[in-house]
Chimera marker file (.cmm) of the C-alpha trace (Angstrom):
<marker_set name="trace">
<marker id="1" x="94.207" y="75.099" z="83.368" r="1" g="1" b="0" radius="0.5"/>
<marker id="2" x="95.061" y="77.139" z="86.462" r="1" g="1" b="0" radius="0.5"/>
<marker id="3" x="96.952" y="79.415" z="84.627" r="1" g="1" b="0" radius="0.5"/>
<marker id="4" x="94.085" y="80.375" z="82.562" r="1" g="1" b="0" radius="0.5"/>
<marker id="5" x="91.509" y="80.430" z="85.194" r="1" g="1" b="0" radius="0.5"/>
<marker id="6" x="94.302" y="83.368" z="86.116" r="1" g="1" b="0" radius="0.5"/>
<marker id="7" x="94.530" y="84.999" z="82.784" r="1" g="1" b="0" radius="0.5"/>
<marker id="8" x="90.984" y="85.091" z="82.560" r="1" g="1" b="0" radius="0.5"/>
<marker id="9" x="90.552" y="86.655" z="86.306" r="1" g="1" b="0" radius="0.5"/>
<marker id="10" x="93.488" y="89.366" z="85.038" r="1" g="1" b="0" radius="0.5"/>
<marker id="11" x="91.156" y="90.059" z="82.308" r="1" g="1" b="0" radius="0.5"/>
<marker id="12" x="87.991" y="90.165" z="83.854" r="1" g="1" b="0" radius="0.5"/>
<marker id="13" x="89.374" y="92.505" z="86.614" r="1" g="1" b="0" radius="0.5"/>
<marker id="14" x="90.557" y="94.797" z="84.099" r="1" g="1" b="0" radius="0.5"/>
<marker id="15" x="87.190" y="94.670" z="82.454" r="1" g="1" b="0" radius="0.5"/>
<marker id="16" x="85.919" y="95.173" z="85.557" r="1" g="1" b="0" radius="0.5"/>
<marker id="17" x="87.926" y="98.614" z="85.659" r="1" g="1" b="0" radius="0.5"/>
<marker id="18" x="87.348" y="100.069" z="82.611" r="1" g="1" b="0" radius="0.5"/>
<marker id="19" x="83.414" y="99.824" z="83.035" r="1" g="1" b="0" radius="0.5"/>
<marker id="20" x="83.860" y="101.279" z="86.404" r="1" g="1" b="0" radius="0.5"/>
<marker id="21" x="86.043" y="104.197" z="84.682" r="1" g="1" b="0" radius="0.5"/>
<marker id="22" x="83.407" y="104.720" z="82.451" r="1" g="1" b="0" radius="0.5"/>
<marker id="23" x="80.166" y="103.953" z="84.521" r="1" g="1" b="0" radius="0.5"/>
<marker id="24" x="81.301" y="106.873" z="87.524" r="1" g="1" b="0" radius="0.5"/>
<marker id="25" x="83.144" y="108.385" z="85.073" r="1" g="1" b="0" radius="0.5"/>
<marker id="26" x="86.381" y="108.626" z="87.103" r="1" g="1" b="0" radius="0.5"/>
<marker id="27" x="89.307" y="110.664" z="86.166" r="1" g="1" b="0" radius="0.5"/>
<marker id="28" x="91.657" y="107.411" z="86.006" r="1" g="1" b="0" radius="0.5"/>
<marker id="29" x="92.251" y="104.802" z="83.434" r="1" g="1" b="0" radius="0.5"/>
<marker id="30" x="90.512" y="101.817" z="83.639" r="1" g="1" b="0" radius="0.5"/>
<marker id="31" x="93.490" y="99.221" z="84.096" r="1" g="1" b="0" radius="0.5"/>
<marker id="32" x="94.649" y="101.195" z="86.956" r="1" g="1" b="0" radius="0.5"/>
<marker id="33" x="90.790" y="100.759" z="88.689" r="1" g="1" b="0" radius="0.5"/>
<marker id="34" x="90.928" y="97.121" z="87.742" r="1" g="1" b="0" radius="0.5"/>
<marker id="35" x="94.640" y="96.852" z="89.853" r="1" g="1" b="0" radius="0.5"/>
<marker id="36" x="93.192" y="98.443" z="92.374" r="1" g="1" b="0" radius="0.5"/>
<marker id="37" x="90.226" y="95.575" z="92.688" r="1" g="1" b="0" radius="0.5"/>
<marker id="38" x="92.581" y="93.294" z="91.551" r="1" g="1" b="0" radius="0.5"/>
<marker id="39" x="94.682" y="93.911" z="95.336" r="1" g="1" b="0" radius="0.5"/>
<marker id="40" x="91.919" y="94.235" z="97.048" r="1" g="1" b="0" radius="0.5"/>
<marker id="41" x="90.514" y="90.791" z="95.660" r="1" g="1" b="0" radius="0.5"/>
<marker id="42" x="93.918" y="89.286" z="96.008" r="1" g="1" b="0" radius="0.5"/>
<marker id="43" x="93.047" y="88.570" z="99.664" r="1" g="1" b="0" radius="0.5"/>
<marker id="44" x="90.920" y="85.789" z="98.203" r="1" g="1" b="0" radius="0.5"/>
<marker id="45" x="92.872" y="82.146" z="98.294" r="1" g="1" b="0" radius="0.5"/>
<marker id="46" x="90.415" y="81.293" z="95.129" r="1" g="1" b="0" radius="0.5"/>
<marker id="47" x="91.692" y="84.791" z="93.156" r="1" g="1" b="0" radius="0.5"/>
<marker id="48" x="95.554" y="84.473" z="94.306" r="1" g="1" b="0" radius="0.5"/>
<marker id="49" x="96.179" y="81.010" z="93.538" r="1" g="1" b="0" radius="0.5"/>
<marker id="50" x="95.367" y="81.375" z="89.779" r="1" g="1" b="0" radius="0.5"/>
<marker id="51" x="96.494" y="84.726" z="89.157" r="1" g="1" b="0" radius="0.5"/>
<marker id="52" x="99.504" y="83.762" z="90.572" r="1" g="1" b="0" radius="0.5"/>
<marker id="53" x="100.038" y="80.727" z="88.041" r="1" g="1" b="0" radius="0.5"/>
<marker id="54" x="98.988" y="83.301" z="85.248" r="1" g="1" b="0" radius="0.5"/>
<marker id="55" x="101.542" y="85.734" z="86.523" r="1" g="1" b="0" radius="0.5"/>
<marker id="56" x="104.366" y="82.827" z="86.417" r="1" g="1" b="0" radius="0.5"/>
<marker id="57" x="103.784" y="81.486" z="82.960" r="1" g="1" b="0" radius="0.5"/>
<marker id="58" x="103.895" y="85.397" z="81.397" r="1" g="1" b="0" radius="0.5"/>
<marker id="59" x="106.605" y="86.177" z="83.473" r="1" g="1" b="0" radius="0.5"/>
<marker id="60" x="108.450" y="83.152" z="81.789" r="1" g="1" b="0" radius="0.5"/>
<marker id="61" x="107.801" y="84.607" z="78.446" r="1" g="1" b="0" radius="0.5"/>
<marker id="62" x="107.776" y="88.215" z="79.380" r="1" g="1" b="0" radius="0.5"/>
<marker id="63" x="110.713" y="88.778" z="76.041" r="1" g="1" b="0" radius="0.5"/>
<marker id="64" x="107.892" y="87.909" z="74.135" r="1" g="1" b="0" radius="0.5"/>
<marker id="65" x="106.212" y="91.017" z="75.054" r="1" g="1" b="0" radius="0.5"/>
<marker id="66" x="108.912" y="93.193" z="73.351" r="1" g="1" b="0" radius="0.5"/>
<marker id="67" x="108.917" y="91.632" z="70.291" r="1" g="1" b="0" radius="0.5"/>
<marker id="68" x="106.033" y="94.209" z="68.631" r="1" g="1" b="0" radius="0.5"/>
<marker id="69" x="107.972" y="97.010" z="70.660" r="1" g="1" b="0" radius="0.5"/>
<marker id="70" x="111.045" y="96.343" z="68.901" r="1" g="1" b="0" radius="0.5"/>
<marker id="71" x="109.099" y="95.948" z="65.505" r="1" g="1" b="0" radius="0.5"/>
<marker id="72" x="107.492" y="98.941" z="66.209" r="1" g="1" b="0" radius="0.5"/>
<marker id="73" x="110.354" y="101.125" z="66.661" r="1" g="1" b="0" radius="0.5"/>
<marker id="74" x="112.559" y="99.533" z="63.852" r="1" g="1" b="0" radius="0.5"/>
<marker id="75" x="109.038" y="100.235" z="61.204" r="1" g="1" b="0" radius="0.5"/>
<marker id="76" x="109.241" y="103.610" z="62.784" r="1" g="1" b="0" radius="0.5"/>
<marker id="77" x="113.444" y="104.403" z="62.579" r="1" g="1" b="0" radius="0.5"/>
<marker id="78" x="112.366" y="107.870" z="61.148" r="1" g="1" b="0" radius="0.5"/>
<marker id="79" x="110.392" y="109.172" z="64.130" r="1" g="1" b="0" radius="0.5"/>
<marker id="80" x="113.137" y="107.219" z="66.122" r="1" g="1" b="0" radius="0.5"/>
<marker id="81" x="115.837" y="109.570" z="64.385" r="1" g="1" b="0" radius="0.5"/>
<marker id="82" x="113.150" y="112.923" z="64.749" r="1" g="1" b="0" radius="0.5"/>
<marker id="83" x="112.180" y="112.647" z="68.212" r="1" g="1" b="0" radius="0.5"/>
<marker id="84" x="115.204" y="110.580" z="69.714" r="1" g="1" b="0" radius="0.5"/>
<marker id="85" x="116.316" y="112.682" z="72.212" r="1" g="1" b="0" radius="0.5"/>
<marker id="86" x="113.108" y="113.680" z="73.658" r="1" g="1" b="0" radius="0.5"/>
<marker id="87" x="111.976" y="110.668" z="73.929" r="1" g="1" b="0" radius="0.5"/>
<marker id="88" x="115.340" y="109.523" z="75.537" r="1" g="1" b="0" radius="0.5"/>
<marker id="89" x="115.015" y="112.273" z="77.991" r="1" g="1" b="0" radius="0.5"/>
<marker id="90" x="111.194" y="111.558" z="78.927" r="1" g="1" b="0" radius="0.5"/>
<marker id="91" x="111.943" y="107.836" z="79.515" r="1" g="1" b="0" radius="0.5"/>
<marker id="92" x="115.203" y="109.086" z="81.925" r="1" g="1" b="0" radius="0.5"/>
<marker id="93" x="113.175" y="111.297" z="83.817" r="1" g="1" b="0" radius="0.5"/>
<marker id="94" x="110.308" y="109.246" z="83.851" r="1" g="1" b="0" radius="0.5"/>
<marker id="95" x="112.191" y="106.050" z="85.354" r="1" g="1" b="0" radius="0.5"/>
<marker id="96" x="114.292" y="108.541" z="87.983" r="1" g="1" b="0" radius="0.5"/>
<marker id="97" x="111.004" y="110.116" z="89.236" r="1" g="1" b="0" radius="0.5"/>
<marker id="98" x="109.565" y="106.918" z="89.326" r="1" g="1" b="0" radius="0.5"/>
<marker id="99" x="112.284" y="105.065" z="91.320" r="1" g="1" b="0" radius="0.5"/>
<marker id="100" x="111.895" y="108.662" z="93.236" r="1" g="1" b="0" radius="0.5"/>
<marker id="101" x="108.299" y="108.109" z="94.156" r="1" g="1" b="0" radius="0.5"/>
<marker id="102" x="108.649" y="104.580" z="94.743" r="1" g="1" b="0" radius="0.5"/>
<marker id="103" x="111.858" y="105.291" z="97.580" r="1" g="1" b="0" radius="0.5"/>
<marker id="104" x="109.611" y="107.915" z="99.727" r="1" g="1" b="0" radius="0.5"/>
<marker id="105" x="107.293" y="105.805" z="99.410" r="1" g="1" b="0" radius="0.5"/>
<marker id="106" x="109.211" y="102.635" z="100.847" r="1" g="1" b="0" radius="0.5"/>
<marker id="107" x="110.933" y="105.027" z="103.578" r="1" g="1" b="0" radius="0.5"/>
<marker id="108" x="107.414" y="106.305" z="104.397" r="1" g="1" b="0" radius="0.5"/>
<marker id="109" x="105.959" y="102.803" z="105.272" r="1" g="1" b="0" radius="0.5"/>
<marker id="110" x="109.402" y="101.590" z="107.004" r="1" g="1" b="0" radius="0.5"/>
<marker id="111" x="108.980" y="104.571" z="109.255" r="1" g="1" b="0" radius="0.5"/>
<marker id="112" x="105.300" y="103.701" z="109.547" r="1" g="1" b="0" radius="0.5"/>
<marker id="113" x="106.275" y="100.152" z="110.389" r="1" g="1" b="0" radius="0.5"/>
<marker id="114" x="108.646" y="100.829" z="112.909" r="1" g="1" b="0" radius="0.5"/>
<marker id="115" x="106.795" y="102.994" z="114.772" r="1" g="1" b="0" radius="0.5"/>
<marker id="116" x="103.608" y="100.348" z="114.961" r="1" g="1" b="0" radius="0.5"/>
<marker id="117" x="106.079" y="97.629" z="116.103" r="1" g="1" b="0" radius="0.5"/>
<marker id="118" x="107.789" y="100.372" z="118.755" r="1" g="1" b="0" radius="0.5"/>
<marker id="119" x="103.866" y="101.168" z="120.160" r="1" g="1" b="0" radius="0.5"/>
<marker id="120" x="102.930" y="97.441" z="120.098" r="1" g="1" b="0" radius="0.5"/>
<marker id="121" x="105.896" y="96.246" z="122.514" r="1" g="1" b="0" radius="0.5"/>
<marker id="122" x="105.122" y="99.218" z="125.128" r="1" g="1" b="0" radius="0.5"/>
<link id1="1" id2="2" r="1" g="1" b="0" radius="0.2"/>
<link id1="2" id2="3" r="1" g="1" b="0" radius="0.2"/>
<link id1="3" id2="4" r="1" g="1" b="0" radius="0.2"/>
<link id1="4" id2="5" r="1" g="1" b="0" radius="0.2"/>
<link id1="5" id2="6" r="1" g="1" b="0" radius="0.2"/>
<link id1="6" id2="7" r="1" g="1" b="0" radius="0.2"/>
<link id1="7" id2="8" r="1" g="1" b="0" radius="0.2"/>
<link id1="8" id2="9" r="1" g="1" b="0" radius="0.2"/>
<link id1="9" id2="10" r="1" g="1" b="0" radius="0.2"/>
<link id1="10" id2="11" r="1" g="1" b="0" radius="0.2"/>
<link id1="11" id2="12" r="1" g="1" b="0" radius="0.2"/>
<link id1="12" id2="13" r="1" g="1" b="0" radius="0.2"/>
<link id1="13" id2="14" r="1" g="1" b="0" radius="0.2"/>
<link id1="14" id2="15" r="1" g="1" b="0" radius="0.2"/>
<link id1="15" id2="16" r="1" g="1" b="0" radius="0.2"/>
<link id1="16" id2="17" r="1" g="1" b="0" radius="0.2"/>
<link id1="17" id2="18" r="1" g="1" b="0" radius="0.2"/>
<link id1="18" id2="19" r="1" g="1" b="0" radius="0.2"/>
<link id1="19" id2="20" r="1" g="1" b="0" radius="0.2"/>
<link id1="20" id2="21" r="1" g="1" b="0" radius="0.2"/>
<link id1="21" id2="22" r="1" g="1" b="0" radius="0.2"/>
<link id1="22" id2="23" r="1" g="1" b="0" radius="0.2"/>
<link id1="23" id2="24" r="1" g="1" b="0" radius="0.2"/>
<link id1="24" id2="25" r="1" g="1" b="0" radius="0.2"/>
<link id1="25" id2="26" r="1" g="1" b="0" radius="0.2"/>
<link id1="26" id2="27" r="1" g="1" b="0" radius="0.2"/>
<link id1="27" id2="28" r="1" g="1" b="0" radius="0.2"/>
<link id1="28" id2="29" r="1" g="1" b="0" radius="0.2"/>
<link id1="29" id2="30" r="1" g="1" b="0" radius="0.2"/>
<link id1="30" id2="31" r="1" g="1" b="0" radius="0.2"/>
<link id1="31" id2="32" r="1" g="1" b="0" radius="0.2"/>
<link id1="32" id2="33" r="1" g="1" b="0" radius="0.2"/>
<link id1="33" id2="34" r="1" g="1" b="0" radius="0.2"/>
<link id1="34" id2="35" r="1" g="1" b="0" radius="0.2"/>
<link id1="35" id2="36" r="1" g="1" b="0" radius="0.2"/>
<link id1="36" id2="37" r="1" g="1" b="0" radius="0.2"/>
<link id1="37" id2="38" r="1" g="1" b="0" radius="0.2"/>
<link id1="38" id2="39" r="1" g="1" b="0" radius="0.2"/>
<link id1="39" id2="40" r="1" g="1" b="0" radius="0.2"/>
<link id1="40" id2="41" r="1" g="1" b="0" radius="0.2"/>
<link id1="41" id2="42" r="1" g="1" b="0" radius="0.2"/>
<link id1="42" id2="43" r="1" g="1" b="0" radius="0.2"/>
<link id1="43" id2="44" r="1" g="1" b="0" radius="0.2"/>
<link id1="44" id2="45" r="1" g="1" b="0" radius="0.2"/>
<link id1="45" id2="46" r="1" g="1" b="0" radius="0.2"/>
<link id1="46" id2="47" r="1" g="1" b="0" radius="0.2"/>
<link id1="47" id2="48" r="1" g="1" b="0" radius="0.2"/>
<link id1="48" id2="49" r="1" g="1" b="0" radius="0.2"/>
<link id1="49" id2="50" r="1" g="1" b="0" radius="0.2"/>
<link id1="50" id2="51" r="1" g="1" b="0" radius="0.2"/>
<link id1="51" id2="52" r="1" g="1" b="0" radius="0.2"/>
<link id1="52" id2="53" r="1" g="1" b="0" radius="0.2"/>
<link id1="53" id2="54" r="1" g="1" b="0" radius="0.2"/>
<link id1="54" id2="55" r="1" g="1" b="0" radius="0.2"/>
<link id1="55" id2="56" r="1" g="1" b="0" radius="0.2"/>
<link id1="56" id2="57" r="1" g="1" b="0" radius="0.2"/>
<link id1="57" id2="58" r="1" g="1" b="0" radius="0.2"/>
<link id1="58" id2="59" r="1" g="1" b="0" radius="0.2"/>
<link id1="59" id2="60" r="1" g="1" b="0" radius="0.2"/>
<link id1="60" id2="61" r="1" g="1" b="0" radius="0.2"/>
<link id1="61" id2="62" r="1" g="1" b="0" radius="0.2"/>
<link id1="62" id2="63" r="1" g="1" b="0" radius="0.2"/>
<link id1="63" id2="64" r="1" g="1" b="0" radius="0.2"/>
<link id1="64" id2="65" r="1" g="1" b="0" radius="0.2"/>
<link id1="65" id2="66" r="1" g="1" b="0" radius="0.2"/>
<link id1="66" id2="67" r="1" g="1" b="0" radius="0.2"/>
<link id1="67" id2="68" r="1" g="1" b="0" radius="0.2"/>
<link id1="68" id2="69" r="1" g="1" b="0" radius="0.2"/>
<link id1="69" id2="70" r="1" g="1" b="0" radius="0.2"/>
<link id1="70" id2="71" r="1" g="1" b="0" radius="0.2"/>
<link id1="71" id2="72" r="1" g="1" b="0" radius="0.2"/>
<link id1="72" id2="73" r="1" g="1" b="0" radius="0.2"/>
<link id1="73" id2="74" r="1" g="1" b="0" radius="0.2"/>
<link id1="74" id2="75" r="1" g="1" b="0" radius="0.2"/>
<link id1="75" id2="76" r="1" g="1" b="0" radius="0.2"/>
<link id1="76" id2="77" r="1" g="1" b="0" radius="0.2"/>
<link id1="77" id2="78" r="1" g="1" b="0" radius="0.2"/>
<link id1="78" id2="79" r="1" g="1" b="0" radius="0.2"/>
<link id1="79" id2="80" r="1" g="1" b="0" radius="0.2"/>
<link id1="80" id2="81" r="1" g="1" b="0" radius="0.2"/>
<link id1="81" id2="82" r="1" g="1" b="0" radius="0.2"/>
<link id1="82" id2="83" r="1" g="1" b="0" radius="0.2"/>
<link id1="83" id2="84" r="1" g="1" b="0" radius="0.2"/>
<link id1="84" id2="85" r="1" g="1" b="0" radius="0.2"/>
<link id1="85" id2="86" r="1" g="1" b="0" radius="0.2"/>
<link id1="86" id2="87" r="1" g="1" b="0" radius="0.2"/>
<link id1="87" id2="88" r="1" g="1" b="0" radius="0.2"/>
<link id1="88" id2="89" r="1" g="1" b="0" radius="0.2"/>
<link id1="89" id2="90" r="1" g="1" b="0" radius="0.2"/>
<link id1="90" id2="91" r="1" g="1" b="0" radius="0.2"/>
<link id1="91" id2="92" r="1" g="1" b="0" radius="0.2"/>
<link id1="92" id2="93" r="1" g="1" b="0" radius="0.2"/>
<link id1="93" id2="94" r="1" g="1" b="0" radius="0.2"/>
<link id1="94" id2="95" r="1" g="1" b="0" radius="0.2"/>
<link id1="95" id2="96" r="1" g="1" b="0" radius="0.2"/>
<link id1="96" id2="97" r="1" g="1" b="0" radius="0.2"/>
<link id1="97" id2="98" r="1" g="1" b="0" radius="0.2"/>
<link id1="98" id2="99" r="1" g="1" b="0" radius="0.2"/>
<link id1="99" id2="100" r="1" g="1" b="0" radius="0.2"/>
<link id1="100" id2="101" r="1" g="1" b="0" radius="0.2"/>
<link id1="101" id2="102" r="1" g="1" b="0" radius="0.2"/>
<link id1="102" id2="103" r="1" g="1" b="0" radius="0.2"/>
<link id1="103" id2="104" r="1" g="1" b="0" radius="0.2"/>
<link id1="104" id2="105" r="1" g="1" b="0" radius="0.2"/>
<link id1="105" id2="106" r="1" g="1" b="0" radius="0.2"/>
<link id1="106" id2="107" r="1" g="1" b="0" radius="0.2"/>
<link id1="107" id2="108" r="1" g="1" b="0" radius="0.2"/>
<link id1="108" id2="109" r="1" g="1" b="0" radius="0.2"/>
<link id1="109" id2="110" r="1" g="1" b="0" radius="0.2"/>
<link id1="110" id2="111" r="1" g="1" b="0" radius="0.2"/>
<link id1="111" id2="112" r="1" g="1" b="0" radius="0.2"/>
<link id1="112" id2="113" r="1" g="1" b="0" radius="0.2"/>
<link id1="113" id2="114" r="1" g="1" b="0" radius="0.2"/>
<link id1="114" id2="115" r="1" g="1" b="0" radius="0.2"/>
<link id1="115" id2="116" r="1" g="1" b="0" radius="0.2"/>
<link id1="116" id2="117" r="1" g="1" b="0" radius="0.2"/>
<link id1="117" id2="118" r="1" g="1" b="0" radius="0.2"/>
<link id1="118" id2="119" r="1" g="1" b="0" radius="0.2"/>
<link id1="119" id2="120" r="1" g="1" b="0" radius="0.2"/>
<link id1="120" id2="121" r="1" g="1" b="0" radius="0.2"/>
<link id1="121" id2="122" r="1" g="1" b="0" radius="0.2"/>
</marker_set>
């Protein structure tokens, strides 16, 4: 029951987003608002607990999510066979620029850290 409690809260949040989006008419997607409110309202014991058992029961059936991905690109082996390579070179770049992004970042708040702790002893 927890679990769902969760799932709902995932959804609501993202609700939450996408009339947000549209209400203030931001320049970001919705799902990426409702994230957003979602970490900020993960600070709540009442939110975390149940998104967290929401989070573990589709993480243990996360395969299950690629099974209309797979569909999808066997019913579409043409495009597959067209655009390939382009699409093979987006999803490289895409993933190294990513990983990219994500290591400044990391190194960024390390740095950040370090320095707080250094300031805090002296």
């Amino acid at each position: 029951m927890t679990a769902l409690r969760g799932l709902a809260l995932l959804l609501l949040f993202q609700a939450a987003g996408e009339g947000l989006t549209l209400a203030l008419r931001l320049p970001f997607p919705g799902p990426v608002v409702g994230l957003v409110l979602l970490l900020i309202g993960l600070q709540a014991t009442w939110i975390r607990e149940p998104v967290k058992a929401a989070a573990d029961v589709l993480l243990a059936h996360l395969s299950l999510l690629f099974v209309p991905v797979g569909v999808g690109v066997i019913t579409h082996l043409d495009l597959m066979a067209r655009y390939g390579p382009q699409l093979l070179e987006a999803i490289v770049v895409s993933t190294w620029l990513g990983m990219a992004v994500t290591a400044l970042v990391l190194k960024s708040l390390l740095r950040r850290g370090s320095g707080d702790e250094a300031s805090g002893d002296a």
